[in-house]
C-alpha positions in Angstrom: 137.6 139.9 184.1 134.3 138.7 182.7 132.9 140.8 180.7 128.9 139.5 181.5 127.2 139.6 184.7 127.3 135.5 186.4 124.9 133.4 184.2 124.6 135.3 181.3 125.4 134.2 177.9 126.2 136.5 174.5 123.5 135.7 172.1 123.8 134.9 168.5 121.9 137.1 166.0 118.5 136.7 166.3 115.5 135.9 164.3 114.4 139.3 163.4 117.6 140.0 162.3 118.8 137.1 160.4 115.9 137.6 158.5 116.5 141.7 157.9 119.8 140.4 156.8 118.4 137.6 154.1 116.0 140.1 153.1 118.4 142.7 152.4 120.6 139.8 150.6 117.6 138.9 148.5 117.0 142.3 147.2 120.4 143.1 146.8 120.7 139.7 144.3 117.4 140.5 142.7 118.5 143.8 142.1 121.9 142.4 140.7 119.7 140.4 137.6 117.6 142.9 137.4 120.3 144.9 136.0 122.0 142.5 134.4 118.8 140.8 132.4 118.4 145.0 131.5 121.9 144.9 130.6 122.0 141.8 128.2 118.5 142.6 126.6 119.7 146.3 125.8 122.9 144.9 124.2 120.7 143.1 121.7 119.2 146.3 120.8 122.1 147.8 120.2 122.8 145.4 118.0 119.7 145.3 116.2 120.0 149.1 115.5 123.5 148.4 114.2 122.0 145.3 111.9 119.3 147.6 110.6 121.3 150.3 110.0 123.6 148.4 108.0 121.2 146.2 106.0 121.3 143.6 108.2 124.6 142.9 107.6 125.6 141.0 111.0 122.5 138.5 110.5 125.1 136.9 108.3 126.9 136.0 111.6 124.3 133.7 112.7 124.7 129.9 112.8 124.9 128.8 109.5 123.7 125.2 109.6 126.7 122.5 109.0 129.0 125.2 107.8 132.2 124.8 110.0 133.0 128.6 109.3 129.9 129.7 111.5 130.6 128.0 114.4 131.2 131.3 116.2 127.9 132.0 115.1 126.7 129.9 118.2 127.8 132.4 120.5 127.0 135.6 118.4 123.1 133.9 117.6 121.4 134.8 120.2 122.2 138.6 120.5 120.6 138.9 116.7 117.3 138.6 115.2 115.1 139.2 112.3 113.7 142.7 112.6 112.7 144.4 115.7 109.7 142.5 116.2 111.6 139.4 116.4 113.4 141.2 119.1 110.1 142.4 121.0 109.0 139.4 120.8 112.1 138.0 122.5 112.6 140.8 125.1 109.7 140.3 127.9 109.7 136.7 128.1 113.9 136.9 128.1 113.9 139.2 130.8 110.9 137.5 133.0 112.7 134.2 132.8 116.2 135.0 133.1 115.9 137.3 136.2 113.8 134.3 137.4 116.5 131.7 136.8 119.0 134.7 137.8 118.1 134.9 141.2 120.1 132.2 142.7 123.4 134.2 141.8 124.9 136.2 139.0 128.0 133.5 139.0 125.4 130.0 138.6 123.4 132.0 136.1 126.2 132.9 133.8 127.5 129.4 133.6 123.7 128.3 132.9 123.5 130.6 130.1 126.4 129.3 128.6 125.4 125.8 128.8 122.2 126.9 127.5 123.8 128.9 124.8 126.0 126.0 123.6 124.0 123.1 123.5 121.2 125.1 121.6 123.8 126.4 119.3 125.2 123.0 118.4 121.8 121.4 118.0 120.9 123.9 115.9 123.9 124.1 113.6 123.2 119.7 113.6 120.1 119.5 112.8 118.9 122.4 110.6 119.3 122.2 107.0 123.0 122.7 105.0 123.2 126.4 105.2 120.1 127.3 106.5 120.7 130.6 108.7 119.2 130.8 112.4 119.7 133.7 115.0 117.2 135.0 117.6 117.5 134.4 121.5 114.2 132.0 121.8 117.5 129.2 122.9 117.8 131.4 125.7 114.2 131.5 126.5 113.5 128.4 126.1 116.4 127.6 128.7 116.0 129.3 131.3 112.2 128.0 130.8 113.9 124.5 131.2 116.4 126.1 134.0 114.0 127.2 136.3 111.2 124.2 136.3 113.7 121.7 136.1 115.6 123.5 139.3 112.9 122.6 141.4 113.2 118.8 140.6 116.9 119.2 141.0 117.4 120.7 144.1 114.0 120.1 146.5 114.3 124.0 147.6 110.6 124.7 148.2 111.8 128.6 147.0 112.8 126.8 143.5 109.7 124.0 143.5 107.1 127.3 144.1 108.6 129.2 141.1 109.5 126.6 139.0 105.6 125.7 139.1 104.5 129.2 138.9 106.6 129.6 135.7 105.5 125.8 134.3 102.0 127.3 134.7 102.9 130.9 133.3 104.6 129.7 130.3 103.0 126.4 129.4 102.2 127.5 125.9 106.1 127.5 125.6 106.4 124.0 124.9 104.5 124.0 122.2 107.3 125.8 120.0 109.5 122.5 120.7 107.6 121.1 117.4 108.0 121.5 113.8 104.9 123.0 113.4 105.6 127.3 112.2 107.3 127.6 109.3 110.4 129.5 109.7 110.5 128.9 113.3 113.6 127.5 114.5 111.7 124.6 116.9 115.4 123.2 116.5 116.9 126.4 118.8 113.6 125.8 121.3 113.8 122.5 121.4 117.7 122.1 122.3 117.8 125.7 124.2 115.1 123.4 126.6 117.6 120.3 126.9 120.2 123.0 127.8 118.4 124.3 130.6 117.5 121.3 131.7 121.4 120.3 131.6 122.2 123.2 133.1 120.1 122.8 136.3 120.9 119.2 136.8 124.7 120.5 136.1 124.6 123.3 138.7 122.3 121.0 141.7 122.7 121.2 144.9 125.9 118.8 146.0 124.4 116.7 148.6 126.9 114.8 150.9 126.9 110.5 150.6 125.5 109.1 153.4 126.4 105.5 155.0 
């Protein structure tokens, strides 16, 4: 027996509420990076209250600049830094951009940041001086910096174009650590933590399907 009077058709979902359901979706995500960017930034805390309490002991664990022994200093780099200023200095701008470039998913972002994380490390540990120690998160920064303007390029969303220009015009004044020009800067970890992001965006693009 038909369950609908003659004529009648069951509707799909409509507007209103496939777009109560991306809006919940979208605050549900945001509020996934939130916590995670509050997660990540309050591990590096923690581990600047250890380093200080220690006599900064664990800055040793840095990348150590052509030593083959610190190569695990690539990963361990960014969550340690120079004093507690350093690490203010880090924290905003680290939690700003990487809930900006963690927006499109937890999963894409993770894999970004350890693109990010590795090609900044390994330009880093290249191209600084012999034995020359380097730890801070400005790598990440400077990636997800990269991640987020470059995503726009990559991908053609207008959601990714609007915040990849509102970030470009935000942080501008970013670029300008990419040159040699502070001394005991690392412009090495901005300059290659940017190339990473860049990587990582064109690496995680939207797939679109050949055409003949």
């Amino acid at each position: 027996m038909n369950d609908f009077p003659t004529g009648y058709q069951p509707q799909g979902p409509t507007g209103a509420h496939q777009f109560k359901r991306g809006l919940r979706d979208f605050l549900t995500g945001a509020m996934g990076s939130a916590l995670l960017l509050v997660l990540i930034v309050g591990v590096m805390w923690l581990v600047e209250i250890i380093d200080y309490t220690t006599g900064n002991r664990l800055d040793a664990y840095g990348i150590i600049g052509w030593n083959p022994d610190s190569l695990s200093g690539i990963l361990f780099a960014p969550f340690l830094h120079g004093g507690f200023g350093h690490l203010m200095a880090n924290s905003v701008p680290l939690l700003i951009l990487g809930f900006v470039a963690a927006i499109r998913g937890i999963g894409r972002f993770l894999v970004a940041s350890l693109i990010i994380i590795v090609v900044s490390g390994v330009g880093v540990w290249l191209t600084t001086p012999p034995y020359y120690v380097t730890i801070g998160a400005s790598g990440l920064v400077f990636g997800y910096f990269g991640l987020v303007v470059a995503r726009g390029l990559f991908d053609r969303r207008i959601v990714d174009i609007v915040l990849g220009l509102c970030v470009a015009v935000a942080y501008y004044s970013l670029l300008w650590g990419v040159l040699p020009n502070q001394e005991g800067i690392s412009w090495q970890g901005h300059l290659f933590g940017l190339v990473g992001g860049v990587l990582a965006a064109w690496f995680l693009r939207r797939k679109r399907p050949l055409t003949t």
